[in-house]
Backbone as CSV, one residue per row, in Angstrom:
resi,resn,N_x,N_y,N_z,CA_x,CA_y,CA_z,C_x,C_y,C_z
1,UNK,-7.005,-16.277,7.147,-7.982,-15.707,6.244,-7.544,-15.984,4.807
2,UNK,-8.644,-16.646,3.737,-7.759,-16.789,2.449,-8.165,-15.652,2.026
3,UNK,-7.373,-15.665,0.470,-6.996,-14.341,-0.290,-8.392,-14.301,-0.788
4,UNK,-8.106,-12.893,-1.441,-9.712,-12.733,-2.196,-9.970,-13.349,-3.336
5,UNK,-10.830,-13.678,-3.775,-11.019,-13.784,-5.883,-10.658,-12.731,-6.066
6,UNK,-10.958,-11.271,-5.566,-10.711,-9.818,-6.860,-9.247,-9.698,-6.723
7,UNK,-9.093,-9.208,-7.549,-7.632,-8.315,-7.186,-7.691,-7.097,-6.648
8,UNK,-7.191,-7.065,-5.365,-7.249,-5.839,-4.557,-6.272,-4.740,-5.104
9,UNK,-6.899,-2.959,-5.313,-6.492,-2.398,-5.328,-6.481,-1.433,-4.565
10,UNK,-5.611,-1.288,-3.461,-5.561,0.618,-2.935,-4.977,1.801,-3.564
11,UNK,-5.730,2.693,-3.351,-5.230,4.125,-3.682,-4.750,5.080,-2.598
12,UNK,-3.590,5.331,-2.966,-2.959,6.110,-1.527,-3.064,7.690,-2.576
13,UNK,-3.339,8.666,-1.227,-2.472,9.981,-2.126,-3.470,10.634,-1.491
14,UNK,-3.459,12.033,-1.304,-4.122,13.195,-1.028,-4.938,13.087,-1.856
15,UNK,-5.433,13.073,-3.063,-6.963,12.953,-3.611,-7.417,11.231,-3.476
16,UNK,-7.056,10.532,-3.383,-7.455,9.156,-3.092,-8.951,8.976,-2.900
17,UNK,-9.246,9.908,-1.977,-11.127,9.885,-1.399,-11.608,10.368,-2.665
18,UNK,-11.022,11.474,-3.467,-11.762,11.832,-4.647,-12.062,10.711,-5.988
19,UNK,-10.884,10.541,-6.099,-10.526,8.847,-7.778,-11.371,7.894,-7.110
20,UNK,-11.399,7.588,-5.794,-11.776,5.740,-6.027,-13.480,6.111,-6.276
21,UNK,-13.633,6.945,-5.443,-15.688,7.189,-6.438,-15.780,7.424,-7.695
22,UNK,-14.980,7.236,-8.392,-15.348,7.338,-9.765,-15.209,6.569,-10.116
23,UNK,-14.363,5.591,-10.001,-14.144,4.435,-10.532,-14.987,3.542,-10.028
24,UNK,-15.947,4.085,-9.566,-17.063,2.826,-9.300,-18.151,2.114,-10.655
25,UNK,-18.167,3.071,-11.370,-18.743,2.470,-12.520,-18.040,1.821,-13.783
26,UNK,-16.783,1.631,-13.384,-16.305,0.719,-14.658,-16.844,-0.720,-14.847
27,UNK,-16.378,-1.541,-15.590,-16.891,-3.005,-16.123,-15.794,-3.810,-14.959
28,UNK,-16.704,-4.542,-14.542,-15.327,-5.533,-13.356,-15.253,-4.561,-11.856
29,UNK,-15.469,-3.511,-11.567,-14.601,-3.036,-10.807,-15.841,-2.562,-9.941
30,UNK,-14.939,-2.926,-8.687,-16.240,-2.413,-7.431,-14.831,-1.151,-6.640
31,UNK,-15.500,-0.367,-6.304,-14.380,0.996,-5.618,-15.141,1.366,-4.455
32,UNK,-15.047,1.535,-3.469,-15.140,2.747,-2.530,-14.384,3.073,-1.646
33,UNK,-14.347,3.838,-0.905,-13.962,4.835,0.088,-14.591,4.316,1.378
34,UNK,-13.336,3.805,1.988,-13.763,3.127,3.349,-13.043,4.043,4.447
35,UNK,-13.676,3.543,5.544,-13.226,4.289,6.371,-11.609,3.707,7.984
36,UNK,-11.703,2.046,7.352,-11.201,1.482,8.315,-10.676,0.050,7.359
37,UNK,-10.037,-0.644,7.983,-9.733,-1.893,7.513,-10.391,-3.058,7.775
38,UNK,-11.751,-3.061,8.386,-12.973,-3.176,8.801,-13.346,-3.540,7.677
39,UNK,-14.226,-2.174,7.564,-14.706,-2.043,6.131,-14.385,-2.384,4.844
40,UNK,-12.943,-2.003,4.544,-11.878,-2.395,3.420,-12.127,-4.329,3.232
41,UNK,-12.227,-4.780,4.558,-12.552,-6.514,4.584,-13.829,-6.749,3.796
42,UNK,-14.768,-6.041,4.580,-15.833,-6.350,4.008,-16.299,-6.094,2.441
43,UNK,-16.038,-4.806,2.590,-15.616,-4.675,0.580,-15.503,-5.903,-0.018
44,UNK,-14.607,-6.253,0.208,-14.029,-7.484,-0.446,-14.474,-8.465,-0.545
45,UNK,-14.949,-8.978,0.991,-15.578,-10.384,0.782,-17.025,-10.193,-0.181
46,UNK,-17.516,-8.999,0.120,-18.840,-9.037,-0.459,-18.843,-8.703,-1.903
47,UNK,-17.507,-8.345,-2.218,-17.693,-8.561,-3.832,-17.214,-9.546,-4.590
48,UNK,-17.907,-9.727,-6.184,-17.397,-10.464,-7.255,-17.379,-10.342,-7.790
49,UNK,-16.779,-8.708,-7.996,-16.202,-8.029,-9.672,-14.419,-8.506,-9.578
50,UNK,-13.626,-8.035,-10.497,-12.461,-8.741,-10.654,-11.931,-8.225,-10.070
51,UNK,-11.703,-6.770,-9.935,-11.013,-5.756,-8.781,-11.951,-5.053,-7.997
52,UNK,-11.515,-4.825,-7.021,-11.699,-3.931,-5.765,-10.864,-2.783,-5.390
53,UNK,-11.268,-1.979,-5.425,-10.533,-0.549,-5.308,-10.639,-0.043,-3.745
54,UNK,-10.014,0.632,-3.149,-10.448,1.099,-1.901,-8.976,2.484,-1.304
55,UNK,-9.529,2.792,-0.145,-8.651,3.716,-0.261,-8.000,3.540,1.537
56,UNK,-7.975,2.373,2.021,-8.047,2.108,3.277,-6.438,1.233,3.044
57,UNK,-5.602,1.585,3.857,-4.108,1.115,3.493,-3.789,0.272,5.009
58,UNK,-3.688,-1.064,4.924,-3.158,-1.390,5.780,-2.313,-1.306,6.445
59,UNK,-1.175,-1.048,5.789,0.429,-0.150,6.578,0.345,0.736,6.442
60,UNK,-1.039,1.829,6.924,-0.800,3.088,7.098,-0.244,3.665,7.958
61,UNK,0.150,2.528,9.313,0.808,3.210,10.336,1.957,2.746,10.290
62,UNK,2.200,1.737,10.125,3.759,1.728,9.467,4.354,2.962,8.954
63,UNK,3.867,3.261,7.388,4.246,4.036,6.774,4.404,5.505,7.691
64,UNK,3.458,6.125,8.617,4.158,7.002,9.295,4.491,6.863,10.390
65,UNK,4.705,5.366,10.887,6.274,5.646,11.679,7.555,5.238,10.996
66,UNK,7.503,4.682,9.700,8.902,4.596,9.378,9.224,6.292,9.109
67,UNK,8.347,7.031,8.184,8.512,8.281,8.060,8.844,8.644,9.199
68,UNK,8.034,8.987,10.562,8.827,9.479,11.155,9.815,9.160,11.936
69,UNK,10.307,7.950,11.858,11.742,7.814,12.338,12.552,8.469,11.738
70,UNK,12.591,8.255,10.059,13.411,8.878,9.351,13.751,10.357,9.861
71,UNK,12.255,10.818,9.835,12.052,12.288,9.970,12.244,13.030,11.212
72,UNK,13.227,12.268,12.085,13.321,12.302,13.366,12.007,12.986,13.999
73,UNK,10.602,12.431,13.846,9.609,13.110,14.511,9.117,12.154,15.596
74,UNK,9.201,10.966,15.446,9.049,9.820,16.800,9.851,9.908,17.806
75,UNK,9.277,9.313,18.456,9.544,9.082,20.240,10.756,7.379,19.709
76,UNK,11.690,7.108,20.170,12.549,6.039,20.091,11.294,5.010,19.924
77,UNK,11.735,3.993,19.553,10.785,2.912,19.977,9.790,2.575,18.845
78,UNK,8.938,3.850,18.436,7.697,3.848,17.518,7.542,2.641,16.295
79,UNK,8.504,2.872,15.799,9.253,1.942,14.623,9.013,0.602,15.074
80,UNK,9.783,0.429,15.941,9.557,-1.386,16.328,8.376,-1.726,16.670
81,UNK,7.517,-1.180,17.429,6.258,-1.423,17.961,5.305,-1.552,16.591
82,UNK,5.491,-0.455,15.701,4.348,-0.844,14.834,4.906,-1.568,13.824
83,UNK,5.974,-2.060,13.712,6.346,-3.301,12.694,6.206,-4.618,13.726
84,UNK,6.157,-4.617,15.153,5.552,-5.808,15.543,3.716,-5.685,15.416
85,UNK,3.272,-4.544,15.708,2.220,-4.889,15.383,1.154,-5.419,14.315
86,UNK,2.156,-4.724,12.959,1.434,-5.128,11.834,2.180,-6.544,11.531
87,UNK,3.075,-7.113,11.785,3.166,-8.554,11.726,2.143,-9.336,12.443
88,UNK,1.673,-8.434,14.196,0.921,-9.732,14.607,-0.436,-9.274,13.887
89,UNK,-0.750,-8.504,13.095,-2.138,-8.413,12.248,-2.172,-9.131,10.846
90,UNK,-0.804,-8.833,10.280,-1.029,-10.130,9.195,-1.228,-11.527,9.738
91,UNK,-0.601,-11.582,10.548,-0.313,-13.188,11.238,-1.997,-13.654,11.529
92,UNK,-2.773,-12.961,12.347,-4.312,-12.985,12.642,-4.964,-12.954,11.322
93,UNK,-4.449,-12.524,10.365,-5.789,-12.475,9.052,-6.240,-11.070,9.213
94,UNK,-6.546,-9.898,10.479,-6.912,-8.645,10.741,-6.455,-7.716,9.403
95,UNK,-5.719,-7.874,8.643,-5.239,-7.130,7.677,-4.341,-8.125,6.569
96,UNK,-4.760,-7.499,5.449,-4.045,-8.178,4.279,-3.341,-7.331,3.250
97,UNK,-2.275,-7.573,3.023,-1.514,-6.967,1.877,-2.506,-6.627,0.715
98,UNK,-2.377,-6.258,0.068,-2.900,-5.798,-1.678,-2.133,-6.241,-2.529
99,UNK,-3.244,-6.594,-2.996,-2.066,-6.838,-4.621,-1.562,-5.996,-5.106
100,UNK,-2.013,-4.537,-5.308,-0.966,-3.349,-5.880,-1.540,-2.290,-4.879
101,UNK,-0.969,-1.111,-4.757,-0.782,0.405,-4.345,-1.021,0.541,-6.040
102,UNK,-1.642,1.692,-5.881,-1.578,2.958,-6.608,-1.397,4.366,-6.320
103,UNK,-0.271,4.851,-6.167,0.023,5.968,-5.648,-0.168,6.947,-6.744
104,UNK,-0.922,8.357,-5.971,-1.153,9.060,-6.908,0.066,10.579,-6.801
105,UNK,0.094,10.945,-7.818,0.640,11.795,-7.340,2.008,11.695,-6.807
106,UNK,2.860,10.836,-6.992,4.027,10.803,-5.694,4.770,12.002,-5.645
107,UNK,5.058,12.745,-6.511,6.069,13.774,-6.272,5.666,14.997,-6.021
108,UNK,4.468,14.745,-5.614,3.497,15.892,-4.404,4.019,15.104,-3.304
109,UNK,4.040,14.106,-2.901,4.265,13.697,-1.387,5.293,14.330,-0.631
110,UNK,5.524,14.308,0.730,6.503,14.641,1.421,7.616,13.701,0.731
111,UNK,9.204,14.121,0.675,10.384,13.293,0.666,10.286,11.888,1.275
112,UNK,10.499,11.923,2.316,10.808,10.509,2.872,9.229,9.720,2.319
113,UNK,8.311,10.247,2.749,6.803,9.527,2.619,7.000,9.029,1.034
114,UNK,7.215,9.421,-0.211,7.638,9.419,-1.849,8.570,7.972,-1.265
115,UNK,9.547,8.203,-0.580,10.394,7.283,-0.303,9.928,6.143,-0.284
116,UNK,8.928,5.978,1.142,8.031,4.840,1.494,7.827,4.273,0.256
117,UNK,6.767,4.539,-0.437,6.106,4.079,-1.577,6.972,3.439,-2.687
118,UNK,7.837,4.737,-3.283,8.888,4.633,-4.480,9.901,3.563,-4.632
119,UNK,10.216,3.335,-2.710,11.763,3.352,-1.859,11.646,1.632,-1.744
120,UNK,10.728,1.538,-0.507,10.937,0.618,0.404,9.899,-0.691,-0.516
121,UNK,8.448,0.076,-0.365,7.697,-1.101,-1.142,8.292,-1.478,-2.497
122,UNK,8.457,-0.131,-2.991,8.904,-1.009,-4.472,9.865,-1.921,-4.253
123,UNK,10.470,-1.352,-3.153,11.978,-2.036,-3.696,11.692,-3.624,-3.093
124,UNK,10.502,-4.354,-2.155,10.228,-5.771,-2.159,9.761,-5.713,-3.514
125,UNK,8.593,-5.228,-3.573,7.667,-6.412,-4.451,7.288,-4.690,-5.710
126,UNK,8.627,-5.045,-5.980,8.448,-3.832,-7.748,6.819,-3.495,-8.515
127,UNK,6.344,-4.763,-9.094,5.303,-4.901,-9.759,3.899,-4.083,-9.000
128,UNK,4.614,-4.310,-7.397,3.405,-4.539,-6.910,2.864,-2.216,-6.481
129,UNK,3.722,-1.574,-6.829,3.729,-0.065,-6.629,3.415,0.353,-7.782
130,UNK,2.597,1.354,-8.314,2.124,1.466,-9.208,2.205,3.495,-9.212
131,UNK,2.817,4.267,-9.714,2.632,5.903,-9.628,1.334,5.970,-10.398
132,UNK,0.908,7.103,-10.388,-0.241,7.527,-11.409,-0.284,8.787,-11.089
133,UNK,-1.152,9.438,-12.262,-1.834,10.710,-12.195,-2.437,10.907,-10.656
134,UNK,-3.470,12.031,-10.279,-4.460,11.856,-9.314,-6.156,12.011,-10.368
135,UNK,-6.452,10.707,-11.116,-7.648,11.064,-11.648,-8.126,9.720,-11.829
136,UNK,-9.447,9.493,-11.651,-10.329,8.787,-12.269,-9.643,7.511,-13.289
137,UNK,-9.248,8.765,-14.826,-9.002,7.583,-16.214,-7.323,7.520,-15.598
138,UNK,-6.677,8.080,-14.977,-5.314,7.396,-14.725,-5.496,6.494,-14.265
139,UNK,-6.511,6.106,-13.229,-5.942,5.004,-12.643,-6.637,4.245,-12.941
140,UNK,-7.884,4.416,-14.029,-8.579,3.045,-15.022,-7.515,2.880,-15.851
141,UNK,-6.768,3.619,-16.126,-5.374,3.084,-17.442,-4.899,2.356,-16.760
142,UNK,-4.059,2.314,-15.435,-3.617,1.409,-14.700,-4.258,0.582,-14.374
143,UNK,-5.458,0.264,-13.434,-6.198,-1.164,-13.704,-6.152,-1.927,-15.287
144,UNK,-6.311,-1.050,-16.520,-6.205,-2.155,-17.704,-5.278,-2.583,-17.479
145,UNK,-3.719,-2.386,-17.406,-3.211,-3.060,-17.502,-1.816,-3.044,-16.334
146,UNK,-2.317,-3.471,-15.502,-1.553,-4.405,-14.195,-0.508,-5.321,-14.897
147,UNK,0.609,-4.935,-14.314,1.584,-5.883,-14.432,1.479,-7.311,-13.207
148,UNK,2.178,-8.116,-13.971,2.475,-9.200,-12.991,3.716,-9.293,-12.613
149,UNK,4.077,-10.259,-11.243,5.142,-9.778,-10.657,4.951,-10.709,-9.303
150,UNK,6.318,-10.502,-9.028,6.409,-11.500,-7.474,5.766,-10.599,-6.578
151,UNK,4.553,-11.811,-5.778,3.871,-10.970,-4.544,5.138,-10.448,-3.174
152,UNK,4.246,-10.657,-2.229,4.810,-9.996,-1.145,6.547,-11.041,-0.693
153,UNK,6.853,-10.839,0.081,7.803,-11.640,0.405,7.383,-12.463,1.443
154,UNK,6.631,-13.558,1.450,6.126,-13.842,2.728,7.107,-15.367,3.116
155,UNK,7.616,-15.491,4.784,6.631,-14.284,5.521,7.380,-12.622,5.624
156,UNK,6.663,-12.471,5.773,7.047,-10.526,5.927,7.959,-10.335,7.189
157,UNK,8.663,-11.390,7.753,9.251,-10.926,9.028,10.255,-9.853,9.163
158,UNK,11.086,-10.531,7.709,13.102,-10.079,7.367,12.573,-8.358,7.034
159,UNK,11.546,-8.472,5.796,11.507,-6.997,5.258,11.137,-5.764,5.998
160,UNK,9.586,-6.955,7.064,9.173,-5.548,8.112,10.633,-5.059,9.206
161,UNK,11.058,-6.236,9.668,12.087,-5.939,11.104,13.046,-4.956,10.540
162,UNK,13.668,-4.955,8.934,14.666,-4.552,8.438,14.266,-2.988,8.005
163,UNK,13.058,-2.799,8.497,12.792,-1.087,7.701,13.118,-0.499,8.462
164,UNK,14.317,-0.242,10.053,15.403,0.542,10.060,16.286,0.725,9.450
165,UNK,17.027,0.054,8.426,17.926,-0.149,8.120,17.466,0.113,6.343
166,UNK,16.608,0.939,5.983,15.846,1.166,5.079,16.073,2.716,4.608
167,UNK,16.887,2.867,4.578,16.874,4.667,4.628,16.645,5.120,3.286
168,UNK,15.659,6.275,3.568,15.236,7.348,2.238,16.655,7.511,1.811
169,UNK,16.305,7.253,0.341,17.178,8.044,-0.482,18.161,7.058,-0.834
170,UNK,18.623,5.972,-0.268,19.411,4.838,-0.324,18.670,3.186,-0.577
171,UNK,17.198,3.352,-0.580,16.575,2.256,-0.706,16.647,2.080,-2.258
172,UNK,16.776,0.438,-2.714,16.594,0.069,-4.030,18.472,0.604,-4.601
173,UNK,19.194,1.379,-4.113,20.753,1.461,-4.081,21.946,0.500,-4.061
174,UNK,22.541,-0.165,-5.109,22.988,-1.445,-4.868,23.971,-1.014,-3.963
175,UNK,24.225,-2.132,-3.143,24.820,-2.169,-2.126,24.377,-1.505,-0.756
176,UNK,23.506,-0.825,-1.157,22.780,-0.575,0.611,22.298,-1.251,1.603
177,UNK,22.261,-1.143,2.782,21.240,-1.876,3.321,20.394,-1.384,3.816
């Protein structure tokens, strides 16, 4: 599947469903509130404003099974299964990275989950994690001005297989692994 023209943006965070409808009327920017990664596709292809906003996260299940490994709340196993699975979905085109996260809110999040975001993504692709307020003009301040920055690490094999070895609180820590 090739990349989009817009620059894709998601919004993660407990108000997420609330910000991306507002930001539907800026200059350039198409937003909504999807319900699937389905939808989140179609968004996309069908637009040709410069960004795309959405609130549909492709490693959403990643993100809570690395959490709950951390969080000793998984069954053994969980972890590997959904880092093979979301490899064989990038691999198909079924799902695509973003150009940035916008996390709202992070230090409302649970610990380890703050982690995810703060921890693990930043710590590949820095540019590409973005904190914010939970509002509307926060995260039009952040669309003005997007940093640039090295994309993903592709391919994604080393970073996904290695998020055992990823621990809250020690990610982005020189010398950790």
């Amino acid at each position: 599947m090739p990349r989009p023209n817009s620059t894709v943006v998601i919004v993660v965070g407990t108000d997420a469903e609330k910000v991306v409808p507002r930001l539907e009327g800026l200059a350039n920017v198409r937003a909504a509130t999807v319900k699937d990664e389905d939808s989140a596709r179609g968004l996309v292809a069908q637009s040709h404003a410069a960004y795309v906003v959405h609130d549909a996260d492709p490693l959403a299940d990643l993100a809570t099974a690395w959490t709950g490994f951390f969080d000793r709340a998984d069954t053994p196993g969980t972890l590997e299964v959904a880092v093979e699975a979301t490899l064989a979905a990038l691999r198909r085109g079924s799902v695509q990275l973003p150009d940035y996260y916008v996390v709202l809110d992070p230090e409302s999040l649970p610990e380890t989950r703050k982690h995810w975001w703060l921890g693990v993504l930043a710590g590949v692709s820095p540019n590409r994690v973005i904190p914010a307020k939970a509002s509307a003009a926060a995260v039009a301040a952040v669309l003005s001005r997007l940093p640039s920055g090295r994309w993903w690490p592709d391919p994604p094999d080393d970073w996904l297989r290695g998020l055992g070895r990823a621990v809250p609180d020690r990610v982005g820590v020189p010398g950790s692994t």
